[in-house]
LUMDREN-161218 format. One line per field, with one value per residue (C-alpha): y negated, x, z negated; residue number from 1; residue in one letter. Coordinates in Angstrom, 1 decimal, m for minus. Last residue first. Layout:
! LUMDREN-161218
yy = Y;...
xx = X;...
zz = Z;...
k = NUM;...
r = A;...
***
This chain:
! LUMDREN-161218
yy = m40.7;m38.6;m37.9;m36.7;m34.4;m33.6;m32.2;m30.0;m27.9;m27.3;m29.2;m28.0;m28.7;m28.2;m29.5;m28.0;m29.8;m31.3;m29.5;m32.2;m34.0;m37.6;m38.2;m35.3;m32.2;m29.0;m31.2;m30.0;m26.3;m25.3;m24.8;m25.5;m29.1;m29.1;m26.4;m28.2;m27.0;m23.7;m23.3;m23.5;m21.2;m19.0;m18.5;m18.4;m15.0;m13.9;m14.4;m11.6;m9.7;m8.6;m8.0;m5.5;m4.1;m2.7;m1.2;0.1;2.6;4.7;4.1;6.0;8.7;9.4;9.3;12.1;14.0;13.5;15.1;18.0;18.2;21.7;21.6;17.7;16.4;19.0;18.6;14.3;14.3;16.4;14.7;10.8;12.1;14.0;10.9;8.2;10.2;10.5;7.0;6.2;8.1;6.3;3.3;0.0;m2.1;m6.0;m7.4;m10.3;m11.5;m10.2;m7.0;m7.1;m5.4;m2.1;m0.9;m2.6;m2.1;1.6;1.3;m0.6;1.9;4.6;2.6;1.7;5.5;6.3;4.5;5.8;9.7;9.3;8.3;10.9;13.3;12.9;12.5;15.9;16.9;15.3;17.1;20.0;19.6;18.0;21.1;23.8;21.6;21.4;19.3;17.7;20.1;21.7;18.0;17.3;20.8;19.6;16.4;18.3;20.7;18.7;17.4;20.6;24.0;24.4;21.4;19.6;22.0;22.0;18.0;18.8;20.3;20.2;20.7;17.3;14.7;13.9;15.3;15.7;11.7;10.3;12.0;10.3;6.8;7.1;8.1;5.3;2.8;4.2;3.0;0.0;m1.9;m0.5;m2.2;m5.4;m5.4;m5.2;m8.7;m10.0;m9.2;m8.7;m9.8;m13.3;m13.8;m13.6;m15.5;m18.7;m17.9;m19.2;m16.4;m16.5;m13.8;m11.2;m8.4;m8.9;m10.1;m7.1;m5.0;m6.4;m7.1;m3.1;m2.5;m5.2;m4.2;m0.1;0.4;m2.3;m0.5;2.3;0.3;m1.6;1.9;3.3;0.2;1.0;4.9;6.7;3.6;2.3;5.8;5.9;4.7;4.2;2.3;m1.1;m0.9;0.3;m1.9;m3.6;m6.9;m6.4;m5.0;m7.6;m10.7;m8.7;m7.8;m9.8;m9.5;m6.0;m5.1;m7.0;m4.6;m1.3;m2.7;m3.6;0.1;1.7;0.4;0.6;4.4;5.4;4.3;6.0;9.6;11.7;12.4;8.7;7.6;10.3;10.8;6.4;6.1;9.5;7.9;4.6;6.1;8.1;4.7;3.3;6.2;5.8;1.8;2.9;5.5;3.1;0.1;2.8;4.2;2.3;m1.2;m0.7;1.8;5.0;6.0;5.7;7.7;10.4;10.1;10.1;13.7;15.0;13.6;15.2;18.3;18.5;17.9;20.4;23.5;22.4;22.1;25.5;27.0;25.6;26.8;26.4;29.4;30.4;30.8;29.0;25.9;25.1;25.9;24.1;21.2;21.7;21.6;18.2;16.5;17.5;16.6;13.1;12.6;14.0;11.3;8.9;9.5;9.7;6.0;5.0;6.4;5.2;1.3;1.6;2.4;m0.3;m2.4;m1.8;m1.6;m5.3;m6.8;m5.6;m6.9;m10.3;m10.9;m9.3;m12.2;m13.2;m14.3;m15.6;m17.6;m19.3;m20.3;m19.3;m20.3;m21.0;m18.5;m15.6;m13.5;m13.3;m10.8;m8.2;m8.3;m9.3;m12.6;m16.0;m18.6;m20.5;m20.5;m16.6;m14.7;m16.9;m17.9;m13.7;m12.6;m15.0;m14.6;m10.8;m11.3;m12.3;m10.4;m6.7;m7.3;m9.4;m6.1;m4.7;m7.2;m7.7;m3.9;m0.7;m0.6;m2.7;m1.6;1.8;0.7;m0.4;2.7;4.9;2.5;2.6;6.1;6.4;4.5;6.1;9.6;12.1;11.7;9.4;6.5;5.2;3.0;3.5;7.2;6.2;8.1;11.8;13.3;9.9;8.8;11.6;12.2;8.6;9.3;12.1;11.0;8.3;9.4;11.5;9.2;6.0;6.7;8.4;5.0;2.5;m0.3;0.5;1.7;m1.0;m3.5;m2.1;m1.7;m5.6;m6.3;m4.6;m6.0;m10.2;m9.3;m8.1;m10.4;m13.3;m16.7;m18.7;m22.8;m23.6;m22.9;m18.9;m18.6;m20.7;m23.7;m24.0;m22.2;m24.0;m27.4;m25.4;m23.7;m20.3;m19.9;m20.9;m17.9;m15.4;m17.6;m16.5;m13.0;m13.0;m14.4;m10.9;m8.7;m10.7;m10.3;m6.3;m5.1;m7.1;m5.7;m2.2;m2.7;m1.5;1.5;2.0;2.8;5.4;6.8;6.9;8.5;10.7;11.7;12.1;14.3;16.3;17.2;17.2;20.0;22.0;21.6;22.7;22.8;22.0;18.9;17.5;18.1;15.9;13.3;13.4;13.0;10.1;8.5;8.8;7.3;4.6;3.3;4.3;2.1;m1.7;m1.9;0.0;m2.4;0.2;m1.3;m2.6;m4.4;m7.2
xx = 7.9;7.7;11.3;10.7;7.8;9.6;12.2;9.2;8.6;11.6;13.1;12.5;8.8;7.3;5.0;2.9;2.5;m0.6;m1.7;m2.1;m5.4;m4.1;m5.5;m4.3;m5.4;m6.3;m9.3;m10.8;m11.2;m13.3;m11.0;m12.0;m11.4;m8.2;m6.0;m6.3;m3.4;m3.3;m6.8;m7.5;m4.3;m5.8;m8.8;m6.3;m5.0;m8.8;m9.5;m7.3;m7.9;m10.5;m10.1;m7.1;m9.1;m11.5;m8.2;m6.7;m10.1;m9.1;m5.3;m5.7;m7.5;m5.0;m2.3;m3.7;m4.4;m0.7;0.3;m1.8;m5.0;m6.8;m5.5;m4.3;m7.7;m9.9;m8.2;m8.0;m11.7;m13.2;m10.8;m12.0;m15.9;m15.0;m13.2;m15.7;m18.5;m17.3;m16.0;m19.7;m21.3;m18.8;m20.2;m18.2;m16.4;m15.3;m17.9;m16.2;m14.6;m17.4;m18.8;m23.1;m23.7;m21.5;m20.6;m17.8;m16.9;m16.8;m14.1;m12.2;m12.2;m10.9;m8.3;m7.6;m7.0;m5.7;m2.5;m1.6;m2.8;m0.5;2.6;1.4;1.4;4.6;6.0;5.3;6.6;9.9;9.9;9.7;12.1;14.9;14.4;15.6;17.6;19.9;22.4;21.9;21.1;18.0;16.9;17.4;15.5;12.6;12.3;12.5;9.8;6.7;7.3;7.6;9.1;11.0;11.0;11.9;14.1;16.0;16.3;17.4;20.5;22.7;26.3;27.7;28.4;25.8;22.5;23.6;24.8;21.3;19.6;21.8;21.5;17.3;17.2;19.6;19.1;15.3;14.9;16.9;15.4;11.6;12.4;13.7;10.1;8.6;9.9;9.0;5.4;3.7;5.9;6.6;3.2;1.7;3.9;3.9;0.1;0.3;m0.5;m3.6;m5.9;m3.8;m5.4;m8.4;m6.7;m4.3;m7.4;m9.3;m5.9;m5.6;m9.1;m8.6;m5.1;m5.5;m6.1;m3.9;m0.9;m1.5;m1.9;1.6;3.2;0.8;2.4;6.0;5.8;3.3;2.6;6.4;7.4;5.0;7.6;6.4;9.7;8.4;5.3;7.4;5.4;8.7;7.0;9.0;12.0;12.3;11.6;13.8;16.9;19.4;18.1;18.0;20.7;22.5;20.2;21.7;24.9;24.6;22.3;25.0;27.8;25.5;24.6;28.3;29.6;26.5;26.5;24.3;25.2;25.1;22.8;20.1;20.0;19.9;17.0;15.3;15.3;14.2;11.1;10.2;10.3;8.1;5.5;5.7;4.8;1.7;0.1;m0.2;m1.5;m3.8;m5.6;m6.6;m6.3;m7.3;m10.6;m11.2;m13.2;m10.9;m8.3;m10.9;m11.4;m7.3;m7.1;m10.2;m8.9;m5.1;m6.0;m9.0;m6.1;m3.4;m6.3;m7.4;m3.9;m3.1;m5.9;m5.6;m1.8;1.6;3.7;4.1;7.8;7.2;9.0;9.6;6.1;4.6;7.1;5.4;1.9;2.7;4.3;0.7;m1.5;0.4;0.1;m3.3;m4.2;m2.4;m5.1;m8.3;m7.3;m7.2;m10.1;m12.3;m10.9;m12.0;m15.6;m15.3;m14.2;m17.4;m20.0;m18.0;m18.7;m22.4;m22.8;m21.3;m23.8;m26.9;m26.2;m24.1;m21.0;m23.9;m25.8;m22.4;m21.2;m18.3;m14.5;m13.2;m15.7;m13.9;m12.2;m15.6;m16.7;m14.2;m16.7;m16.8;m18.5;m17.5;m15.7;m14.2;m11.1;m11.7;m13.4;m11.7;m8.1;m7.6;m9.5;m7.0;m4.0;m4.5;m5.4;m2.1;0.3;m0.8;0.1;3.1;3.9;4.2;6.3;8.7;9.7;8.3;8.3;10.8;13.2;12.6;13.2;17.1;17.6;17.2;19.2;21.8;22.1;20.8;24.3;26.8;25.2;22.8;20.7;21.8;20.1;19.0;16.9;13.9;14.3;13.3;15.3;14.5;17.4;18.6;15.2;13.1;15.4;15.3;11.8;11.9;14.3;12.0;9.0;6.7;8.6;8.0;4.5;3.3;1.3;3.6;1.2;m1.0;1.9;3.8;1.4;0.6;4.6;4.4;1.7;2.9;6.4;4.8;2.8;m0.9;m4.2;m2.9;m4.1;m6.1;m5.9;m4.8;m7.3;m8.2;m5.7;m3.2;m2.1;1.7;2.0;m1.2;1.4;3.5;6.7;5.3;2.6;5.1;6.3;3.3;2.2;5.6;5.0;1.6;2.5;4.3;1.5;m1.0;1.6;2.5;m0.8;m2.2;0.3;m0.8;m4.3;m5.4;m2.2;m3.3;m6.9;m5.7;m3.7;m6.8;m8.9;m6.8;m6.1;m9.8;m10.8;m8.3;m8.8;m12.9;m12.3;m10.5;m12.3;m15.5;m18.7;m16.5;m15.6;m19.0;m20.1;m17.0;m18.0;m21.6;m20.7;m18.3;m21.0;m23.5;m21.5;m19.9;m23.6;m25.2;m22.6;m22.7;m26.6;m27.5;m25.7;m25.6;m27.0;m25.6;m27.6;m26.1
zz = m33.6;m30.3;m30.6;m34.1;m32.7;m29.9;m32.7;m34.9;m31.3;m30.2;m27.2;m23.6;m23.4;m19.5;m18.3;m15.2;m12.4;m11.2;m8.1;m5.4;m4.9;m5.0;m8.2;m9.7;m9.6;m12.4;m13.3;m10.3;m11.0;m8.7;m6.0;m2.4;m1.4;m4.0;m1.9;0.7;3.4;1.4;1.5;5.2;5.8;3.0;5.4;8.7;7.2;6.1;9.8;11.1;8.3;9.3;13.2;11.8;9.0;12.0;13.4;10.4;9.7;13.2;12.2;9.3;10.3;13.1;10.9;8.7;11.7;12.3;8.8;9.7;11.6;10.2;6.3;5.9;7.4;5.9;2.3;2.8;3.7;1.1;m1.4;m0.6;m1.3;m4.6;m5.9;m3.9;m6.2;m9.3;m9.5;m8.7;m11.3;m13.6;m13.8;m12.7;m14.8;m14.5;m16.6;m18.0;m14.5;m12.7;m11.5;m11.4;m8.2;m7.2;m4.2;m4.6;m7.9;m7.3;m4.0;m6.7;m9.6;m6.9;m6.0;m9.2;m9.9;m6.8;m7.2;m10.6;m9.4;m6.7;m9.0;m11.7;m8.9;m7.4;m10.9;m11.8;m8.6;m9.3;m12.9;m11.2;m8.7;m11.1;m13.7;m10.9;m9.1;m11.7;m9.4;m6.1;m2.8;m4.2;m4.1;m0.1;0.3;m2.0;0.1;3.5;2.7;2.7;6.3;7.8;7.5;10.9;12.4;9.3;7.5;10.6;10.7;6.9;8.5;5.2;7.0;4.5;6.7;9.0;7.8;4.3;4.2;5.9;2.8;0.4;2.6;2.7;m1.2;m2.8;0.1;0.4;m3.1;m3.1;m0.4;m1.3;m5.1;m2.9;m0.7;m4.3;m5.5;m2.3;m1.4;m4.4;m7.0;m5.5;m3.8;m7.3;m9.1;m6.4;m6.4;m10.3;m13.3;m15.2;m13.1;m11.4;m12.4;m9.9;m7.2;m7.0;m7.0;m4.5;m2.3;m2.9;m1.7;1.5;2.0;2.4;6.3;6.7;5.1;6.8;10.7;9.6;9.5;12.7;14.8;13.8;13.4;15.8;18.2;18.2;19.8;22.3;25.2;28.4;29.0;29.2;26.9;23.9;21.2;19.6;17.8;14.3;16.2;18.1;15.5;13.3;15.5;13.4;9.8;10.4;11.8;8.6;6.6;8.3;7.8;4.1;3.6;5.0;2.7;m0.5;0.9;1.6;m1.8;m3.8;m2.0;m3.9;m7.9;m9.7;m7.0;m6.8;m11.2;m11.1;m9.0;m9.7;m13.5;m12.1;m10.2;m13.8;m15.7;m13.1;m13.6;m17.1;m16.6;m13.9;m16.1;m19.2;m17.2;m15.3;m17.5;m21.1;m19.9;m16.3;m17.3;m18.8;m15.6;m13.4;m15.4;m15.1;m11.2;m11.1;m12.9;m10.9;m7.8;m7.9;m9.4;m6.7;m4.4;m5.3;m5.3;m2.0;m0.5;m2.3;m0.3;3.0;3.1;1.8;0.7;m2.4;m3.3;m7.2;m7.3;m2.9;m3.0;m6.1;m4.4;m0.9;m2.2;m4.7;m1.3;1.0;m1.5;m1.7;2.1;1.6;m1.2;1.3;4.2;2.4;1.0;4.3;5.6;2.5;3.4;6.8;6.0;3.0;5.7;7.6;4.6;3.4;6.7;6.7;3.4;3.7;6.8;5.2;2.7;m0.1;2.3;5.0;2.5;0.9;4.0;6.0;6.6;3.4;1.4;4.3;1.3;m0.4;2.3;0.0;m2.7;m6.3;m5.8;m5.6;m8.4;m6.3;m8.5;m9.7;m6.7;m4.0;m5.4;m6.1;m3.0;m1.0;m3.0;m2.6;1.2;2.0;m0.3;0.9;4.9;2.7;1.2;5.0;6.6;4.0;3.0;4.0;7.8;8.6;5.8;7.3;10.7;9.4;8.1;10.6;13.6;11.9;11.2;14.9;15.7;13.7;16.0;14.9;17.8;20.8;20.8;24.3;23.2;24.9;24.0;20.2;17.5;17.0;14.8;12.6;12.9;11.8;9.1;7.4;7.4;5.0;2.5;0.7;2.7;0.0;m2.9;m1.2;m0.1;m3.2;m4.1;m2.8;m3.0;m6.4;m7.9;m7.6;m8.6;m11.9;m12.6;m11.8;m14.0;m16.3;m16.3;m16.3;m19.1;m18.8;m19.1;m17.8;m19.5;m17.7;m19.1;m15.9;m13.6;m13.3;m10.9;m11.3;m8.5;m8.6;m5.0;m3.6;m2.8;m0.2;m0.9;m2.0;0.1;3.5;2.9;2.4;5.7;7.5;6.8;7.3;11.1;11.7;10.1;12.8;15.8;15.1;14.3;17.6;19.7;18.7;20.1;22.6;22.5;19.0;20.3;23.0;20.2;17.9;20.1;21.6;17.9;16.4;19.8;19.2;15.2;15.7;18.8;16.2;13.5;15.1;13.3;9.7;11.0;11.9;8.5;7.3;9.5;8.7;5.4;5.6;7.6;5.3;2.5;4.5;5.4;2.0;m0.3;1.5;2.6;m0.7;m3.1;m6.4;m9.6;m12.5;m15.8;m17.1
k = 534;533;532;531;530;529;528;527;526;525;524;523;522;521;520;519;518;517;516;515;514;513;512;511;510;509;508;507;506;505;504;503;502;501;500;499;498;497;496;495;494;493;492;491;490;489;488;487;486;485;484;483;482;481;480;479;478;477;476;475;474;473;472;471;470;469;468;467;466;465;464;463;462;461;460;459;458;457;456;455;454;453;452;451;450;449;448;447;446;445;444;443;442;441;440;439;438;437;436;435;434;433;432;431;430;429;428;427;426;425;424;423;422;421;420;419;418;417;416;415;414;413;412;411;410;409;408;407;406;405;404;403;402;401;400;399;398;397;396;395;394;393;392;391;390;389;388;387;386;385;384;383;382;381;380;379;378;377;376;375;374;373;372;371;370;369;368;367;366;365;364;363;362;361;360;359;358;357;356;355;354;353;352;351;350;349;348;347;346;345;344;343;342;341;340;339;338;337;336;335;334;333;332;331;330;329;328;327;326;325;324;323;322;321;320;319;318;317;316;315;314;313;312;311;310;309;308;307;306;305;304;303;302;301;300;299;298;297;296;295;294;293;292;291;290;289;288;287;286;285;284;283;282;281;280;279;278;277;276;275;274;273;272;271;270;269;268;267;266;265;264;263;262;261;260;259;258;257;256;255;254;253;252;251;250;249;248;247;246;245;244;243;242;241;240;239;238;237;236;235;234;233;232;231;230;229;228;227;226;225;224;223;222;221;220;219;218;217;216;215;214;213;212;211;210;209;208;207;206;205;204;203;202;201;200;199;198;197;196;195;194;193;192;191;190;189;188;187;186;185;184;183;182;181;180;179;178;177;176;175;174;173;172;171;170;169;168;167;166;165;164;163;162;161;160;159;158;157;156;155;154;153;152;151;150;149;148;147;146;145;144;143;142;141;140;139;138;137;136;135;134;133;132;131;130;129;128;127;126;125;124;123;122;121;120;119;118;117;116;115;114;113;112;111;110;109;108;107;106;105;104;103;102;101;100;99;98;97;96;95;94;93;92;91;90;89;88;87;86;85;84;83;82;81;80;79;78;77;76;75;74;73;72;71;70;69;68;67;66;65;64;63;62;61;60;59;58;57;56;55;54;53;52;51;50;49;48;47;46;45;44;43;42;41;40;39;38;37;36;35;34;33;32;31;30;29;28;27;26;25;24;23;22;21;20;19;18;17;16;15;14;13;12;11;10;9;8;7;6;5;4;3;2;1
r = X;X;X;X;X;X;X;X;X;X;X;X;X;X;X;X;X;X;X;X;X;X;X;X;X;X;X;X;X;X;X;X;X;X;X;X;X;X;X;X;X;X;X;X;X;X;X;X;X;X;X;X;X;X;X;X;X;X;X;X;X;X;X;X;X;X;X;X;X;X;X;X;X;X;X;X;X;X;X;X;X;X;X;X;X;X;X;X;X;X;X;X;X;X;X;X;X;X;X;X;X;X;X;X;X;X;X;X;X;X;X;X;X;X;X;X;X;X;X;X;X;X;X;X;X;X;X;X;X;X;X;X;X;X;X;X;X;X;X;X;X;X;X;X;X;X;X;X;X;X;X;X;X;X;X;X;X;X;X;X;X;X;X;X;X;X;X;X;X;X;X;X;X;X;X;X;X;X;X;X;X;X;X;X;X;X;X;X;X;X;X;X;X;X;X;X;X;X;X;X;X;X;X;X;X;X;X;X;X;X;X;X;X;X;X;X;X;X;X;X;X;X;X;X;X;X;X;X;X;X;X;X;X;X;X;X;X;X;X;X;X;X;X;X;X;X;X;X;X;X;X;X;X;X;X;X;X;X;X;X;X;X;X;X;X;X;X;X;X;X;X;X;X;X;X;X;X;X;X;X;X;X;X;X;X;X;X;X;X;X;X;X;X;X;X;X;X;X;X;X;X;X;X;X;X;X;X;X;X;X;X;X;X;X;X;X;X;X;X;X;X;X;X;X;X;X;X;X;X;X;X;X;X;X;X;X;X;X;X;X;X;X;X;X;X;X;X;X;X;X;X;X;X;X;X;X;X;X;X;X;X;X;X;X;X;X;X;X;X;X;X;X;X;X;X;X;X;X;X;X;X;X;X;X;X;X;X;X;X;X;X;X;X;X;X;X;X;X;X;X;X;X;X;X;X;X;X;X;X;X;X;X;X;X;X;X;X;X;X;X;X;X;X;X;X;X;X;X;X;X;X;X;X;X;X;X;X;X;X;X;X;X;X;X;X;X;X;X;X;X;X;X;X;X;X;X;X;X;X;X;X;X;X;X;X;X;X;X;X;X;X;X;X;X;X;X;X;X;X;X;X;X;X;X;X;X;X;X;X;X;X;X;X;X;X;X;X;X;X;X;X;X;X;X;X;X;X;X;X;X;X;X;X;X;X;X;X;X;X;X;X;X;X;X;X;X;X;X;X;X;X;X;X;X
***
């Protein structure tokens, strides 16, 4: 089947993307401040509304698993998966965390231990902002978010292959709209707006990961960081994802995404075995336990009371991230995740990652933590006087054969963004695309091309002239129109979930009453249920 670009979804985004980036260059400056007063003003609107809607995909991703539409498989039940139970999880990791976990893994801790939130009356440094730290990290990068991711996956998933709709993000709404208005100008406009959001906040983590790369050339070599490294490290980072794009799932990213993992458990194990391993499992308990116990008000914290903005630029703008990428991810989660049961699905996405996050900022968050408080290693120093990049490469030079582990850290920097970007990338040029389906699941590489050059233009002038707060700012401008979104892709699975059978395709999958039928399950070997069928 011949493939053709959807005009109505590509050329809107397209433009607009341009005439951003044009509008940039006139006056960076001015572009910079009036992008965050925007935004905060935005986030003040409507941070609530981030923190209610990721809260009730929590509980959905829950209920998921326990209600009838857990056993049903996508694909019906003959599907088959197309990658084993690891790949598919090592694919799903790297398409969530991107560089996130290893650009924040012993940044963040930082920022709380030295600025905690004045609402609370924290002091800096203390038992209590240690606390404090690492309980707001498993917050922000465990539960809530993957479920943010989990939602719409089973939805796009359940909707492109059981109800056997389109390869667009409009698909997600089938349960709650018709046929003519998903296919029509309808659809289109809400996937143009979405994919407007989605380019945003794909722009933003390629300059997170710009920014880490920059500061380990920097912290390798002596060169100092500036527009021209940035621009250097990014068109390294897009050309090498763009190609891996363009090789496909099977031949890219599978292979990218297992070495990648295999690299995470090496910093694992090297970070534990030589940081502070007894005071991080202790921590981490604690901090956990605080987190378990405050959830519900930490989870909807917005800072109104005390005039405190806090929430906005970590809580709200966490959850604002992760929305800004779960319609492209979901797309992509859904797409791999054809032949295994929603009960699977939800528990790799959402929980089964949430306890890789746990770990890794318990090894990372509670090392880091340690040479703040314990050891004389002021990385809050580093911070405020080098910058975000920096603190990583400092808490490194502090471990052992520094001089082998920061390279080989950067290398996996890259590889890790490159993994995430590369689906990314593949996704945003399905899209736009007419003619994706379950056998024809490619786009052409013109498009790849494209979104890759497109995405780096915006990342390099964000990251150079706005900083890592510019980068925020572009994110939660594209979160918010995600946020209205997803809003009613939430109550779509709802719909399915309560009849799961009125929507699927796959009839003969149900039993009379409608439920799932269950799969069977042999327990003898083959040639002795033969003799006890005898």
């Amino acid at each position: 089947m011949k493939m053709k670009v959807k005009p109505l979804v590509f050329w809107p985004t397209f433009i607009l993307m341009i005439v951003a980036v044009i509008l940039s260059l006139f006056n960076l400056e001015q572009f910079s401040t009036v992008l965050s007063n925007v935004t905060l003003s935005a986030m003040k609107v409507f941070g609530s509304g981030f923190e209610l809607l990721t809260t009730i995909m929590l509980l959905v991703s829950i209920a998921v698993c326990f209600m009838p539409l857990g056993r049903v498989k996508i694909g019906g039940s003959k599907a088959k998966p197309e990658y084993n139970l690891f790949n598919y999880f090592t694919m799903c990791l790297a398409m969530t965390v991107a560089s996130g976990l290893m650009f924040w893994g012993a940044l963040e801790p930082i920022y709380h231990v030295t600025q905690p939130p004045a609402s609370y009356h924290i002091v800096p440094g203390s038992p209590e902002s240690a606390i404090f730290a690492l309980s707001s990290i498993f917050m922000h990068w465990t539960l809530t978010p993957y479920a943010i991711y989990g939602v719409p996956t089973v939805m796009f998933a359940f909707a492109y292959y059981n109800m056997k709709k389109s390869f667009t993000v409009s698909s997600m709404l089938s349960p709650l709209m018709s046929d003519e208005k998903v296919n029509g100008t309808t659809g289109k406009i809400v996937d143009s707006i979405i994919l407007f959001a989605m380019v945003l906040g794909v722009s933003t983590t390629l300059g997170e990961g710009s920014f880490m790369v920059s500061g380990g050339v920097s912290a390798i070599t002596g060169i100092e960081t500036n527009k021209v490294l940035y621009f250097f490290v990014c068109f390294g980072i897009v050309a090498s994802f763009v190609i891996s794009a363009i090789k496909g799932i099977s031949d890219g990213l599978k292979n990218l995404a297992k070495y990648n993992f295999y690299m995470f458990l090496f910093f694992l194990v090297w970070i534990f075995i030589f940081g502070s391993p007894l005071f991080s499992i202790n921590l981490s308990v604690e901090a956990f336990g605080n987190f378990l116990d405050n959830f519900f008000s930490k989870s909807l914290f917005t800072g109104a009371a005390a005039q405190d903005d806090w929430p906005v630029w970590w809580t709200i703008w966490n959850y604002a991230i992760w929305m800004a990428w779960a319609p492209v991810t979901a797309v992509f989660l859904g797409r791999i995740s054809y032949g295994y049961n929603v009960r699977t699905i939800v528990g790799v996405n959402v929980f089964l990652s949430a306890v890789f996050s746990i770990i890794w900022f318990t090894v990372f968050g509670g090392t880091s933590i340690h040479m703040q408080m314990f050891e004389g290693i002021n990385l809050g120093e580093i911070l405020a006087t080098k910058g975000n990049e920096m603190v990583t490469y400092a808490f490194l030079g502090e471990l052992p054969i520094p001089k082998i582990i920061i390279p080989v850290f950067v290398a996996t920097v890259f590889i890790t963004y490159v993994a995430g970007a590369d689906g990314m990338c593949a996704t945003l040029a399905g899209l736009c695309t007419n003619g994706i389906s379950p056998d024809n699941p490619e786009s052409g590489p013109m498009l790849k091309i494209v979104w890759g050059i497109l995405l780096g233009g915006v990342a390099w002038i964000t990251m150079s002239f706005a900083g890592l707060d510019g980068l925020k700012s572009l994110s939660d401008l594209g979160a918010i129109t995600t946020l209205i979104f997803l809003t009613p892709v939430t109550w779509a699975l709802v719909k399915v979930a309560m009849n799961p059978y009125k929507y699927d395709t796959f009839k003969e999958d149900y039993d009379e009453y409608g439920q799932p039928k269950r799969e069977k399950v042999n327990l003898l070997p083959e040639s002795k249920a033969e003799d006890v069928s005898k």
